[in-house]
C-alpha beads as a LAMMPS data file, in Angstrom:
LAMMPS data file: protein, C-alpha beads

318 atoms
317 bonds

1 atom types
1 bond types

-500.0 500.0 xlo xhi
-500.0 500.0 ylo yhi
-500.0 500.0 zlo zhi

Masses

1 110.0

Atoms # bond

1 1 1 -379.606 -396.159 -465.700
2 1 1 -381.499 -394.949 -468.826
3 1 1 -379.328 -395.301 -471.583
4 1 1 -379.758 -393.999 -475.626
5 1 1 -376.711 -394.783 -478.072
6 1 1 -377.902 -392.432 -480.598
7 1 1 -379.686 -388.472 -479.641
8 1 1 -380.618 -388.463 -483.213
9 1 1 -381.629 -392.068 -483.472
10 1 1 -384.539 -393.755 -482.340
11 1 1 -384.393 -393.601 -478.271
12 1 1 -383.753 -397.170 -476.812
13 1 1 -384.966 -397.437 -473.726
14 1 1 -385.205 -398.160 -470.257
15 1 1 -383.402 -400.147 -467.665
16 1 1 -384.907 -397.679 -464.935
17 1 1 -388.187 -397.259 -465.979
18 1 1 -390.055 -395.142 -463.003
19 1 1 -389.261 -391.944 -461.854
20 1 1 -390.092 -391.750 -458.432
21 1 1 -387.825 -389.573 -456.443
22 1 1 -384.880 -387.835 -458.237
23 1 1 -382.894 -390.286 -456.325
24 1 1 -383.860 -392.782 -458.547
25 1 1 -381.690 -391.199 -461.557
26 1 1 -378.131 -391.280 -462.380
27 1 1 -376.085 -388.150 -463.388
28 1 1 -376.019 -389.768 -467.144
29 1 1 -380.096 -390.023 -467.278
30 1 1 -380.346 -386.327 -465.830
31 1 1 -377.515 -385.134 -468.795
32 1 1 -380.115 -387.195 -471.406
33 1 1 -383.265 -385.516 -469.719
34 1 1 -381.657 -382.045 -470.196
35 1 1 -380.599 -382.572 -473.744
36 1 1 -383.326 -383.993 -475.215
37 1 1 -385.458 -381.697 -473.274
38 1 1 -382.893 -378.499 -475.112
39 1 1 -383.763 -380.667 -478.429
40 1 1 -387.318 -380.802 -478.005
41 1 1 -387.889 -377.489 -477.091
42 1 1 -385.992 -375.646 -480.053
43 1 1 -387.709 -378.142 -482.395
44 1 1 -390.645 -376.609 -481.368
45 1 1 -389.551 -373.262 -481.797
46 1 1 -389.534 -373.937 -485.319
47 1 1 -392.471 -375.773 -485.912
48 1 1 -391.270 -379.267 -485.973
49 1 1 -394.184 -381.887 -485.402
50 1 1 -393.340 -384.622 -483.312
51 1 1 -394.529 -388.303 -483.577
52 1 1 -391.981 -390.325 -481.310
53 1 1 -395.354 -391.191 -479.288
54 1 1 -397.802 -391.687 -482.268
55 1 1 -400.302 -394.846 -481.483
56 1 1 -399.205 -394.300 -477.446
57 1 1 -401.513 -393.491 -474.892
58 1 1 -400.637 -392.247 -471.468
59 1 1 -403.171 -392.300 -468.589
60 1 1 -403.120 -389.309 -465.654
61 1 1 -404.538 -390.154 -462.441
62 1 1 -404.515 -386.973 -460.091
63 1 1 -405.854 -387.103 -456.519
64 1 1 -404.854 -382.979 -455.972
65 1 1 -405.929 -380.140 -458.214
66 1 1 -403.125 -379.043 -460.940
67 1 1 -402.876 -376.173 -463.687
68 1 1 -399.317 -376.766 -464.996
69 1 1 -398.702 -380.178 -464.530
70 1 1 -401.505 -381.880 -465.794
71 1 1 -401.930 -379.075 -468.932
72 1 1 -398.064 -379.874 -469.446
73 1 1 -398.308 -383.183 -469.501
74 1 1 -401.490 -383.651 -471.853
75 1 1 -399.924 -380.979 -474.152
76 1 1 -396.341 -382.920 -474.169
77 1 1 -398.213 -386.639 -475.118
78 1 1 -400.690 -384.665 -477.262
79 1 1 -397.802 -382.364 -479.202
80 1 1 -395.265 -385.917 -479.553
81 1 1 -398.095 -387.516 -481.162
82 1 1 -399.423 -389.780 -478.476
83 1 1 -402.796 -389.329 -476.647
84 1 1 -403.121 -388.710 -473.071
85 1 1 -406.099 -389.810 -470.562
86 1 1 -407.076 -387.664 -467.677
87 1 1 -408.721 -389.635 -464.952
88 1 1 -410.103 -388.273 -461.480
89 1 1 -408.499 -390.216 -458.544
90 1 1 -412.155 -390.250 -457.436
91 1 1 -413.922 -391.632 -460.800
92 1 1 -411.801 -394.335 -460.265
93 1 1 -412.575 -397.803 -458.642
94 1 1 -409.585 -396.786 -456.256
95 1 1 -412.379 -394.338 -454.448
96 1 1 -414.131 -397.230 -453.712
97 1 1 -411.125 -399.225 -452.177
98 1 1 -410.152 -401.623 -454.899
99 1 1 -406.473 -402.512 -454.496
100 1 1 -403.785 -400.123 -455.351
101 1 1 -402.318 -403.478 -457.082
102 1 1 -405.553 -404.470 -458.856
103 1 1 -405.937 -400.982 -460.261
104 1 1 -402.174 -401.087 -461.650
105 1 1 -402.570 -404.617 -463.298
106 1 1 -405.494 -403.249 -465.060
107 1 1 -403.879 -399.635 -466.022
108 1 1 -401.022 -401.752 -467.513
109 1 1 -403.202 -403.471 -470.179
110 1 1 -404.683 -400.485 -471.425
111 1 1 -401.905 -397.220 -471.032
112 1 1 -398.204 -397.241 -471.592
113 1 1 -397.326 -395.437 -469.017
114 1 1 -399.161 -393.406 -466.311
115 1 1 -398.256 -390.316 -464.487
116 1 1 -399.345 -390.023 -461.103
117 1 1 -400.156 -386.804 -458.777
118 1 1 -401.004 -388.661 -454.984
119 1 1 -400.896 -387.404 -451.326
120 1 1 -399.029 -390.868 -450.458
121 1 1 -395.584 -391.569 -452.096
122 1 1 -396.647 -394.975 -450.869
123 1 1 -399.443 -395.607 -453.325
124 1 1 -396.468 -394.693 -456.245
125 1 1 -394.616 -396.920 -455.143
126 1 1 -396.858 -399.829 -455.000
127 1 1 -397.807 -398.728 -458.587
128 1 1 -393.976 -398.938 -459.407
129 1 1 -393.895 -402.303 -457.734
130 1 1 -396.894 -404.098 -459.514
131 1 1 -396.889 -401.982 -462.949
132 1 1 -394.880 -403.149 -465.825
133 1 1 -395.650 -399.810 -467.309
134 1 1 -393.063 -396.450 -466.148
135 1 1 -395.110 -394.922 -463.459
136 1 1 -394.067 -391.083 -463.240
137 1 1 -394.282 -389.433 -459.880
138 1 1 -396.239 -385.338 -460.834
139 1 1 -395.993 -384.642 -457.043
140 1 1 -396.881 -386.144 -453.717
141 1 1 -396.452 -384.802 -449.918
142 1 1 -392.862 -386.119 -449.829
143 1 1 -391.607 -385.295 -453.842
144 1 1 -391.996 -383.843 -457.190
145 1 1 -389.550 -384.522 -459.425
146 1 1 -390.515 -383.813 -462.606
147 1 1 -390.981 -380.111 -461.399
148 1 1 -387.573 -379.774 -460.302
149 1 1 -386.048 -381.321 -463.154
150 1 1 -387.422 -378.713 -465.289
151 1 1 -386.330 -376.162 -462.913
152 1 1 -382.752 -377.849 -463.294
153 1 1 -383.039 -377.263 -467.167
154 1 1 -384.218 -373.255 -466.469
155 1 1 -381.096 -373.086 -464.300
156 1 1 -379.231 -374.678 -467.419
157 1 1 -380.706 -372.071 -469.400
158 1 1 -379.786 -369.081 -467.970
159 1 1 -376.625 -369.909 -466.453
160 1 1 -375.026 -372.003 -468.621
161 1 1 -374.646 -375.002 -466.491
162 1 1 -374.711 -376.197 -463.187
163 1 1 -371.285 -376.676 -462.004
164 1 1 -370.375 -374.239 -459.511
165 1 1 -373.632 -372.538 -459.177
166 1 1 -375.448 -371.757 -455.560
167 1 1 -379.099 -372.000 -455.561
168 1 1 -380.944 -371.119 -452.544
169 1 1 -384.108 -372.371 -450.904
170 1 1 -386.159 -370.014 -449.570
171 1 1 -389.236 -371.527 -447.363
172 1 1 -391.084 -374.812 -446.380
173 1 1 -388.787 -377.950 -446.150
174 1 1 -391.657 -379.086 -448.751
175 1 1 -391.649 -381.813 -451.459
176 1 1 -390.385 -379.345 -453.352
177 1 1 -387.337 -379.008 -450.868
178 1 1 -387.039 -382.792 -450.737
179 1 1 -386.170 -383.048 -454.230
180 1 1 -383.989 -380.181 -454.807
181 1 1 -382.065 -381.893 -451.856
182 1 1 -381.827 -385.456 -454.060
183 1 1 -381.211 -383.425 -456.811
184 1 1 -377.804 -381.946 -455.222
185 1 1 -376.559 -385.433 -453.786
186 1 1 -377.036 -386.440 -457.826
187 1 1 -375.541 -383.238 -459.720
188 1 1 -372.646 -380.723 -459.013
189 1 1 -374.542 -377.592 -457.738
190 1 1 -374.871 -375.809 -454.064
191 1 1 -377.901 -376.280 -451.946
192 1 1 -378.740 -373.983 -449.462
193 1 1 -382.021 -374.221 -447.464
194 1 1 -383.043 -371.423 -445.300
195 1 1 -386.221 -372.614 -443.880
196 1 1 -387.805 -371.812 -440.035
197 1 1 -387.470 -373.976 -437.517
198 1 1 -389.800 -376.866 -436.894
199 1 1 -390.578 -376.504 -440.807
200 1 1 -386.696 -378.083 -441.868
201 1 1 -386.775 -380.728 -445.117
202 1 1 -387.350 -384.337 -443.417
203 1 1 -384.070 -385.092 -441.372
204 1 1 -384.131 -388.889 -442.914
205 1 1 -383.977 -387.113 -446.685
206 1 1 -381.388 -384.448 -445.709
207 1 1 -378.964 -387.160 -443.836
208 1 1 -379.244 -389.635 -446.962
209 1 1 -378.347 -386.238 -449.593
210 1 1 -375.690 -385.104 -446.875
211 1 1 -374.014 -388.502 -447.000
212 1 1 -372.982 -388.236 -450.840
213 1 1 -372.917 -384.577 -451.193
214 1 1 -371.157 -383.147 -448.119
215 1 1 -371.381 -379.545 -447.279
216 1 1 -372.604 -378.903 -450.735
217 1 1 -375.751 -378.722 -448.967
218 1 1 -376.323 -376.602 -446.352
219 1 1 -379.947 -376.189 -444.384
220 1 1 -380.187 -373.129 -442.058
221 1 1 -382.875 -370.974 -440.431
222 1 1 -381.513 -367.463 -441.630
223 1 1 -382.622 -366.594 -444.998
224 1 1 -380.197 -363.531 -445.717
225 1 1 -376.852 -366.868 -445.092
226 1 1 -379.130 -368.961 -447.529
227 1 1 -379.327 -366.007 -450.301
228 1 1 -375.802 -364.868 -449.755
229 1 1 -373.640 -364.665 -453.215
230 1 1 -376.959 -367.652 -454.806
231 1 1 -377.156 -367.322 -458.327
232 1 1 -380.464 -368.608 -458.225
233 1 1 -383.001 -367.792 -455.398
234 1 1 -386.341 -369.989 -455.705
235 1 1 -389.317 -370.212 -453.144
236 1 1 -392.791 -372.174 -453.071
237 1 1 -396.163 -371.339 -450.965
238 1 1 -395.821 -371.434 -447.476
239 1 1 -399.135 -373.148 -447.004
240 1 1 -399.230 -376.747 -449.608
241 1 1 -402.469 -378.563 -450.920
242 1 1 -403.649 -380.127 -447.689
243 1 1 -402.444 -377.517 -445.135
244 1 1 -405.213 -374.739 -445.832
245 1 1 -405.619 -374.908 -441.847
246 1 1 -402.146 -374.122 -441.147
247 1 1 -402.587 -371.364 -443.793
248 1 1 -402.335 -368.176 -440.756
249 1 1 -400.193 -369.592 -438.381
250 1 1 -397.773 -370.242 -441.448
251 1 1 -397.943 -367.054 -442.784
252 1 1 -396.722 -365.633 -439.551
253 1 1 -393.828 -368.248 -439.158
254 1 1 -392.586 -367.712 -442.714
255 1 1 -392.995 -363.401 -442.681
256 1 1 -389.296 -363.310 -442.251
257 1 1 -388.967 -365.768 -445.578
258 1 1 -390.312 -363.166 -447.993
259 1 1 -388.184 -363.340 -451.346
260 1 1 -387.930 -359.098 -451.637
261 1 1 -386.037 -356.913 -453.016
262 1 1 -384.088 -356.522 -449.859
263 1 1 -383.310 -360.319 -449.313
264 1 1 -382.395 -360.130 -453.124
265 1 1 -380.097 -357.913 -452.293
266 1 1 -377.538 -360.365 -450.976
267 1 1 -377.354 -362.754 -453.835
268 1 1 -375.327 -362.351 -456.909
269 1 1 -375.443 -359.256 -458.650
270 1 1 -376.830 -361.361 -461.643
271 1 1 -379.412 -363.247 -459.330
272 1 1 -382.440 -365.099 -460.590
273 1 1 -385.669 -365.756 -458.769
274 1 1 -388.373 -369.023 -459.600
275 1 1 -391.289 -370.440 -457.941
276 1 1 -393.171 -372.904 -459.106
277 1 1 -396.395 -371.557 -458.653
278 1 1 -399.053 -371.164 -457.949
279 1 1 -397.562 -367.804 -456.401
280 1 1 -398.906 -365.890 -453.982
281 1 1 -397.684 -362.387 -454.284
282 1 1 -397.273 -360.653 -450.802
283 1 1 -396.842 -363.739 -449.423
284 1 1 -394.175 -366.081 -449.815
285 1 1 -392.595 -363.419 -452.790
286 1 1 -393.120 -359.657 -453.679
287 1 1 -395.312 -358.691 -456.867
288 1 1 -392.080 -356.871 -458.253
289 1 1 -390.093 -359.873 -457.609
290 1 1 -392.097 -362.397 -459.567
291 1 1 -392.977 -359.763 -462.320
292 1 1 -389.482 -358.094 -461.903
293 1 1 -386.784 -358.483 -464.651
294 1 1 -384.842 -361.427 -462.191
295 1 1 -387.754 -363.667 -462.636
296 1 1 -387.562 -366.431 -464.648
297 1 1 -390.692 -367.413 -463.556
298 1 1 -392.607 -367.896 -467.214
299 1 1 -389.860 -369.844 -468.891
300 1 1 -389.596 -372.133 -466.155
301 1 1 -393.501 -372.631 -466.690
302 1 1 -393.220 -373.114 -469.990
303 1 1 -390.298 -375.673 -469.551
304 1 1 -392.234 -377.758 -467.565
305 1 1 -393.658 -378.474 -471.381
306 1 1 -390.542 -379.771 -472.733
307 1 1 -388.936 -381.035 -469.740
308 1 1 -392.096 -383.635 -469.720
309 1 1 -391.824 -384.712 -473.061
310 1 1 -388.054 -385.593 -472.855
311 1 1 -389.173 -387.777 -469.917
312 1 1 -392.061 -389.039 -471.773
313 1 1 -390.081 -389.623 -475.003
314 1 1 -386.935 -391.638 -473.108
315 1 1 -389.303 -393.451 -470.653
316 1 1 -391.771 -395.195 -473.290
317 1 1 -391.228 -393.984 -477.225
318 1 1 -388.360 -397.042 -477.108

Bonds

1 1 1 2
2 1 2 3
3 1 3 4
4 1 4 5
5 1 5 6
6 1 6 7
7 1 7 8
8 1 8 9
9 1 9 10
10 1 10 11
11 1 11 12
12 1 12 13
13 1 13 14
14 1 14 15
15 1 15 16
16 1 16 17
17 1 17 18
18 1 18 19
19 1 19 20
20 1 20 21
21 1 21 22
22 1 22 23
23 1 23 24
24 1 24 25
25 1 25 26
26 1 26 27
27 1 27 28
28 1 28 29
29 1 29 30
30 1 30 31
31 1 31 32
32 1 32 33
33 1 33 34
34 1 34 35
35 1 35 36
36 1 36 37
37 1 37 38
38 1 38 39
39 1 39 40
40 1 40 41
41 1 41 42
42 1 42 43
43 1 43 44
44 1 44 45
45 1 45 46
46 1 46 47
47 1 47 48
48 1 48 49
49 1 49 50
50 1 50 51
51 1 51 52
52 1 52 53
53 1 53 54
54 1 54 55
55 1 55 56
56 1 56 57
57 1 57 58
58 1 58 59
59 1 59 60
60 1 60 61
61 1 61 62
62 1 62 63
63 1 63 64
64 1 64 65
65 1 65 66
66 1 66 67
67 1 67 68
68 1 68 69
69 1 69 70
70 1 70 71
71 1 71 72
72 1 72 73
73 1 73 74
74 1 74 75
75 1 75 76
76 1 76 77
77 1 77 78
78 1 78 79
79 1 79 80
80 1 80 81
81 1 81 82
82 1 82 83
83 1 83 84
84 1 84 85
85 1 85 86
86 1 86 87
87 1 87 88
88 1 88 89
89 1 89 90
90 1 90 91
91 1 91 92
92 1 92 93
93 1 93 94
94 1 94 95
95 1 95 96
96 1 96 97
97 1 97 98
98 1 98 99
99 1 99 100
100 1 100 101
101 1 101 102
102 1 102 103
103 1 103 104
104 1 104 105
105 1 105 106
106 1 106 107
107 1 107 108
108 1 108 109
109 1 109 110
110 1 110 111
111 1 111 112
112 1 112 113
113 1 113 114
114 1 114 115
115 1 115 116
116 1 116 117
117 1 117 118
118 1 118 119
119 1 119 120
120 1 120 121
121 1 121 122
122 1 122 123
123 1 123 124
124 1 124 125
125 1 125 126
126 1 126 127
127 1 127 128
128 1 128 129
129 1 129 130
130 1 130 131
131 1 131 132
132 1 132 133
133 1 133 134
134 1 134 135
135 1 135 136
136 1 136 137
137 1 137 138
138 1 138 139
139 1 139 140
140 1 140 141
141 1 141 142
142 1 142 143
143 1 143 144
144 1 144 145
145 1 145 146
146 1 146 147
147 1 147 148
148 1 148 149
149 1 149 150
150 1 150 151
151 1 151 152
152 1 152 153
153 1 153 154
154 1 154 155
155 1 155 156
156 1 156 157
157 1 157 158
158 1 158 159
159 1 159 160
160 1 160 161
161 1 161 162
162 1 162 163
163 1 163 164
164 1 164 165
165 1 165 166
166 1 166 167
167 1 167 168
168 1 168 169
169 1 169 170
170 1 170 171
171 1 171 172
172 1 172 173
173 1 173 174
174 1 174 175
175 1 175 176
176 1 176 177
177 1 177 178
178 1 178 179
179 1 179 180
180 1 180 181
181 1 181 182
182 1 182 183
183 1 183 184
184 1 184 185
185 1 185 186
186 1 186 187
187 1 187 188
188 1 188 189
189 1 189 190
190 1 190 191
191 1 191 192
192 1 192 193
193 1 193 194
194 1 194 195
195 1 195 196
196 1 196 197
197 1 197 198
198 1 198 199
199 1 199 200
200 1 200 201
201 1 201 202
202 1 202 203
203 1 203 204
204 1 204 205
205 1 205 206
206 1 206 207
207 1 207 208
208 1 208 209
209 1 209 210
210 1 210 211
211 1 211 212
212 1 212 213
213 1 213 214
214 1 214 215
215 1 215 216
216 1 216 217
217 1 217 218
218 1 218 219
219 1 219 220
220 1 220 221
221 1 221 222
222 1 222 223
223 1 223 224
224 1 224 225
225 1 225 226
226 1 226 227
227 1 227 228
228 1 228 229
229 1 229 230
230 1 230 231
231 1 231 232
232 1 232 233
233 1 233 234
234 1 234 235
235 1 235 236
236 1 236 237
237 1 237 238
238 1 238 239
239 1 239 240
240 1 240 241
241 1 241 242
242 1 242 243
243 1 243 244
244 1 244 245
245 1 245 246
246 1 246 247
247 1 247 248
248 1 248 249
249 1 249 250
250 1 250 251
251 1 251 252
252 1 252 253
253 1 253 254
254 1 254 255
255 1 255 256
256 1 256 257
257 1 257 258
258 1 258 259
259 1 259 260
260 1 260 261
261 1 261 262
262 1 262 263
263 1 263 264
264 1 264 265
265 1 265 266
266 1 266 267
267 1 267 268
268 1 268 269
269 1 269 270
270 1 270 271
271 1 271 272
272 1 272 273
273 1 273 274
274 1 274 275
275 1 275 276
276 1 276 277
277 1 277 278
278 1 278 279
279 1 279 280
280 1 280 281
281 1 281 282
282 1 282 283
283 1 283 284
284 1 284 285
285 1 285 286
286 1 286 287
287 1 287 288
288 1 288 289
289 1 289 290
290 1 290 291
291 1 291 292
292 1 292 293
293 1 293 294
294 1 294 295
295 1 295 296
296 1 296 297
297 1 297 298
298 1 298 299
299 1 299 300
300 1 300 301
301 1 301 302
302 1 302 303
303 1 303 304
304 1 304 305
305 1 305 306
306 1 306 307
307 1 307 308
308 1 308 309
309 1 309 310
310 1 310 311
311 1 311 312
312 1 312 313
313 1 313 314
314 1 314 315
315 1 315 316
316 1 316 317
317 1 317 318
């Protein structure tokens, strides 16, 4: 559990210092994630500079491409006062097999902390394991937490809480459908997944969310039961990094998972829409959806921003 005595004092961190999987938090550390984040960002509505990571330097190792991530990252160190270090996956001495393990005893010397974007959740964790620095987990094939923990803070936003609020999953049981799934087992929302069949969220995930959150988390194959009465209806590509040769067969398996006007139809008459992005309008959602006045799209872009420097400020500014 990440615990801070004082939201106006200096943060003192870090009993769990990773974040791997959303499963790794407790409903305390997500509460301290939002707030700060809410602190954060309205500081920097009014032009407050930041230095709670002045003389810190945080590395970035990315394997897959990345617009908001990466620039939201560098731009959270950069705007708290810290200085962050892109690095290729593939200018690295990992490219040319050295040890996952040798790699992470040498990052730890230099960085304090490092964010990591990876096909294999496994590599993470063996960073976790050998790193005495936080190791933050920007997205592999199985997760991406930091993504939909800003989400969670969007949803905050505009509804004014989570507690009794349905959000639907329209698409791929993707990472992205992984951790909205931890995320429900953790907080006091509905989950409902409408996603085609042979394309369902991993079955050992699902069972493990199931388990703690009951039927607070539904997962069905009919989009229009998924969207019914949601407050908040959010969708990714159907196609991820990695699955390019999927890309037509996928597009014809997901037609009938098109966020439109007409699935929008069946949510709540105050219904807002999110993705992720990058979007792909025609696809996966309608150009008037994402541009339409239900979107939220932008702000949970820009959110991304503060969301990452409330983790980076809790995880390492102790």
């Amino acid at each position: 559990m990440i615990e801070r005595a004082d939201m106006g004092a200096a943060l003192e961190v870090i009993l769990k210092k990773d974040i791997l999987t959303l499963s790794d938090l407790e409903q305390t550390d997500f509460s301290l994630f939002f707030q700060r984040a809410q602190e954060l960002k309205s500081r920097h509505k009014k032009g407050i500079c930041e230095k709670s990571l002045a003389g810190k330097t945080v590395g970035l190792i990315f394997e897959k491409p990345s617009t908001r991530t990466r620039i939201s990252f560098e731009a959270a160190t950069a705007q708290l006062g810290g200085t962050p270090l892109f690095i290729q996956a593939g200018d690295t001495q990992l490219s040319r097999d050295e040890p996952v393990a040798d790699t992470a005893r040498v990052l730890e010397r230099y960085l304090d902390a490092l964010v990591l974007r990876t096909y294999s959740q496994a590599m993470q964790e063996e960073f976790a394991r050998i790193a005495s620095i936080p190791i933050i987990n920007a997205l592999t094939d199985r997760f991406h937490p930091c993504q939909v923990l800003s989400d969670l803070f969007t949803v905050i936003e505009f509804k004014g809480g989570l507690s009794g609020v349905k959000i639907a999953w329209v698409g791929d049981g993707n990472n992205m459908a992984h951790s909205w799934i931890n995320a429900a087992a953790k907080l006091d929302f509905t989950l409902a997944l409408a996603c085609p069949e042979g394309y369902m969220p991993d079955a050992e995930i699902l069972s493990a969310a199931k388990a703690v959150a009951g039927d607070r988390i539904s997962v069905t194959s009919d989009p229009v039961a998924a969207v019914s009465g949601a407050d908040v209806v959010n969708t990714d590509v159907w196609a991820s990094m990695g699955q390019e040769a999927q890309a037509e067969k996928r597009r014809q398996v997901f037609a009938p998972f098109q966020v439109n006007n007409e699935l929008l139809s069946h949510g709540a008459k105050d219904v807002i829409v999110m993705h992720c992005l990058p979007a792909h309008r025609g696809e996966e959602i309608t150009a008037d959806v994402l541009d339409g006045s239900r979107s939220v799209v932008w702000d949970q872009t820009e959110n991304k921003l503060h969301m990452h420097k409330a983790i980076l400020e809790v995880l390492i500014a102790g």
